[in-house]
C-alpha positions in Angstrom: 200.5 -70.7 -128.9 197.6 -72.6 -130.0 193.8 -71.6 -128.8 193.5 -74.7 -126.3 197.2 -73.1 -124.5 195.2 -69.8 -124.7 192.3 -71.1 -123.4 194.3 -72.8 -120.3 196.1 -69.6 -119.4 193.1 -67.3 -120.1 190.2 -69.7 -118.4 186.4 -68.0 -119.2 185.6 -66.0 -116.2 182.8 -67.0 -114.2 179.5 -65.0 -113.4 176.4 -65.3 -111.5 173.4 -65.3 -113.7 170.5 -64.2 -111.8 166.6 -65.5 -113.3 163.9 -64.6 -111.6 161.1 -67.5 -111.1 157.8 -67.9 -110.7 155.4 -70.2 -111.9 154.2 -68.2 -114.7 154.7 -68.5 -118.3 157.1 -65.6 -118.6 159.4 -67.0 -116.4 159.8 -70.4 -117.9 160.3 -69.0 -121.4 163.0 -66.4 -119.4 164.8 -69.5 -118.1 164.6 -71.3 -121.6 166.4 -68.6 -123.0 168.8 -68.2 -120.2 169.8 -72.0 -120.3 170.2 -72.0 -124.2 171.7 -68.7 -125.1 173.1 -67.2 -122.5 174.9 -69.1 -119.3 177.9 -70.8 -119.9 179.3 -74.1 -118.1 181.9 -72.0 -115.7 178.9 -69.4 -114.7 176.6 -69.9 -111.7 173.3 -69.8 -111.6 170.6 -68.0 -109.3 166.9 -68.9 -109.2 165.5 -66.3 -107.1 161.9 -66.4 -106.3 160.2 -63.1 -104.1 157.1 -64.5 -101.8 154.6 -62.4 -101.5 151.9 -62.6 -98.4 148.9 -64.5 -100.7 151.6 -66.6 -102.9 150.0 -68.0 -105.9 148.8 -71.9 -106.2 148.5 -72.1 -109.7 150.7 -73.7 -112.1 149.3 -74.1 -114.8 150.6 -72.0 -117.0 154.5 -73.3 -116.3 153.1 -76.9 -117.0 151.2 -76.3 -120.2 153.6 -74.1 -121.5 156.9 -76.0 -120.9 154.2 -79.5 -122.4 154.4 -77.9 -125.6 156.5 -79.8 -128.2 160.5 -78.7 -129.1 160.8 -78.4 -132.8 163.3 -80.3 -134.7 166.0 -77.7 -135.2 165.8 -76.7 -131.7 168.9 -79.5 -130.2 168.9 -81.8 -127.5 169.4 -79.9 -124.6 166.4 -78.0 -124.9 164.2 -80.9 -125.2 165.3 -82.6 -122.0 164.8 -79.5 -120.7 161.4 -79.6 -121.1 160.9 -83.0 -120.3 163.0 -82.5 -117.1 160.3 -79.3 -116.0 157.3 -81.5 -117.0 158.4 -84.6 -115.1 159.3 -82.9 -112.1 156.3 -80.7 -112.0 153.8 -83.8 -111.8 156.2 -85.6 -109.6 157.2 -83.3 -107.0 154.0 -83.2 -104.8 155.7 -86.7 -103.0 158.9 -84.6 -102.8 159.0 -81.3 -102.4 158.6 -81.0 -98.9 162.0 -83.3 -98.4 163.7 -80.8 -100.9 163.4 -77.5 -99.7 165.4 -76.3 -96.8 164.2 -72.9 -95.8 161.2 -71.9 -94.3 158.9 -69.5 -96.5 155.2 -69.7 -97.2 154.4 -73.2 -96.7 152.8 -73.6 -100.1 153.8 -76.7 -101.9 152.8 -75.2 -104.7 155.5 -72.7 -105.0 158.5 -75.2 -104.0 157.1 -77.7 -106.9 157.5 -75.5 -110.0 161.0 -74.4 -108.1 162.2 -77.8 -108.3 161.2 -77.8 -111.9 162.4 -75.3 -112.6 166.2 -77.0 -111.0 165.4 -79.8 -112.4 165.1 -78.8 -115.8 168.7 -76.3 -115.3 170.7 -80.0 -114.3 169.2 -81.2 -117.1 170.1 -78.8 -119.8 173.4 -77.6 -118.0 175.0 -80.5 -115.7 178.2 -78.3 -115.2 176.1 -75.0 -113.8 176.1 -75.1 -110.0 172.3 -74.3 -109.0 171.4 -71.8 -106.3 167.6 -71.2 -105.1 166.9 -68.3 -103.3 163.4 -67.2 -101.9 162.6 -63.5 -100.2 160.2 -62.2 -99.1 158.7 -58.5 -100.2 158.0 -57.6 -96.4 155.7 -54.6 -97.7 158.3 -53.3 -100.4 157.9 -52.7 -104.0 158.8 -56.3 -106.1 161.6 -54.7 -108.0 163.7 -53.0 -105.2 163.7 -56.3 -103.8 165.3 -58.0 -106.8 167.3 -54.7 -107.2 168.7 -55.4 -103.7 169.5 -58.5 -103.9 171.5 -58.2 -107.2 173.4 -56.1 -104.9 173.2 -58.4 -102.0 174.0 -61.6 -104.2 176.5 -60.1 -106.7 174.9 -60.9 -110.0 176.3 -60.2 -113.3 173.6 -60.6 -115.2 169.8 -60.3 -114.9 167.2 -62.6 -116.5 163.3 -61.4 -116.2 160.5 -62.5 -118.1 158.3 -59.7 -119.5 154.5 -60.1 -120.7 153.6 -57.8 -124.0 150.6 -56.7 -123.9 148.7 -53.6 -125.8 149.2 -51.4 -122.9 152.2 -53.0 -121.7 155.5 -53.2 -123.4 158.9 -51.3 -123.7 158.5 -47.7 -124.9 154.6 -47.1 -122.9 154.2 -46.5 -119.8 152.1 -48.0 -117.4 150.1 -45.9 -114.9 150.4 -46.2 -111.5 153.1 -48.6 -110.9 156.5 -48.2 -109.5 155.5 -45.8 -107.0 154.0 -43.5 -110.0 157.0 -44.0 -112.1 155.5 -45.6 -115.1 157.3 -48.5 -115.4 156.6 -52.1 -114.9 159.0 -54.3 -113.3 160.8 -55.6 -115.9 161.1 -52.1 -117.1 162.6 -50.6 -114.2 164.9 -52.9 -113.3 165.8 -52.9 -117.4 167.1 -49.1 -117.0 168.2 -49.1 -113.2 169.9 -52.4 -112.3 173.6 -51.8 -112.2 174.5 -55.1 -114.0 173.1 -56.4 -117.1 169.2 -56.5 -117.2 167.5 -58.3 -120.1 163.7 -58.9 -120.5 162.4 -61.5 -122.6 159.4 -62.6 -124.3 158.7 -65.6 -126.2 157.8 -64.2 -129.8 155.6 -67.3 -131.0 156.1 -71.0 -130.6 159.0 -71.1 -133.1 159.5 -67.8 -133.8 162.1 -67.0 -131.5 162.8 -64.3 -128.4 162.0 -60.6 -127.8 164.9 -59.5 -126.3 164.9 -55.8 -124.2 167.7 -54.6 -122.3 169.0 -50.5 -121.4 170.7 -50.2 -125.1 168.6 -52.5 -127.1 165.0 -52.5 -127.5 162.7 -55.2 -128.8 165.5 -57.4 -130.5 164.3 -60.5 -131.9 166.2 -62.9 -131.7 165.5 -66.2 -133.6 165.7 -69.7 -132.1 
């Protein structure tokens, strides 16, 4: 039996793939990874976003990060990725009110850099059916939301952006977060989410990703 009979009777099993977004730099380069290295045509995905009461307006740093040129080795896909997120980020203040369905904060702002942000997934992975999903933290912590609805939403796998910082990275705690745990959020939902958790930073232009998850810490992984 040959691999394509293999591969008929033994399709790839499909998972949800959870990212969280926002319209910070972290999570683009979360979603870049995500989109090149780790969700696979079969999977779905899952763009949730948590709304807090004073949502941000900014998006700034999603735009100038995702402007930023693709080098030459980096493939196809993840240029028209970018070009998809830029596009749709200075285009969608004529749309975005047509495009989203569910009533949340009422910001434009927010809804434009999460049609980018699906946008720029169709563009880079036609086959991946796209899911949006926006809660709000109704006085709880950021991370038990997300824990919950990993529950909720039956994710496989977790995709967070995570800053580095001198007092913030994997191995130091942070003071007075997470209810005096000393964790931040990637962090805690890194060692308590009961699917696959990974954190990741952008480790340079070209210089690849920082990859964290519950067994492996601060794995760099090249582009």
């Amino acid at each position: 039996m040959d691999s394509a009979d293999r591969g008929g009777l033994f399709p790839p099993t499909k998972r949800r793939v959870m990212v969280i977004a926002d319209a910070s730099r972290e999570s683009s380069v979360a979603l870049q990874w995500a989109l090149s290295h780790a969700i696979l045509e079969q999977d779905d995905l899952i763009l949730l976003h948590i709304e807090t009461s004073n949502p941000s307006r900014r998006g700034g740093g999603l735009s100038a990060f995702l402007r930023r040129p693709t080098s030459g080795n980096a493939g196809n896909q993840q240029h028209h990725q970018q070009l998809a997120l830029t596009s749709t980020s200075s285009s969608s203040s004529s749309s975005s009110s047509s495009s989203t369905g569910s009533a949340g904060s009422g910001d434009l702002g927010e809804y434009e850099f999460l049609e980018a942000m699906r946008a720029a997934c169709e563009a880079a992975q036609p086959k991946v059916k796209v899911q949006v999903e926006k809660v709000e933290m109704e006085g709880r912590e950021k991370a038990a939301v997300i824990l919950s609805q990993t529950k909720v939403l039956g994710v496989d796998l977790l995709v967070i952006g995570q800053r580095r910082s001198g007092s913030s990275f994997l191995g130091c705690k942070l003071s007075g977060s997470m209810s005096g745990r000393g964790l931040d959020t990637a962090e805690f939902l890194i060692e308590h989410c009961k699917c696959l958790c990974v954190g990741v930073q952008k480790k340079g232009q070209n210089a690849g990703y920082l990859l964290n998850t519950k067994t492996h810490k601060n794995f760099w992984l090249l582009a």
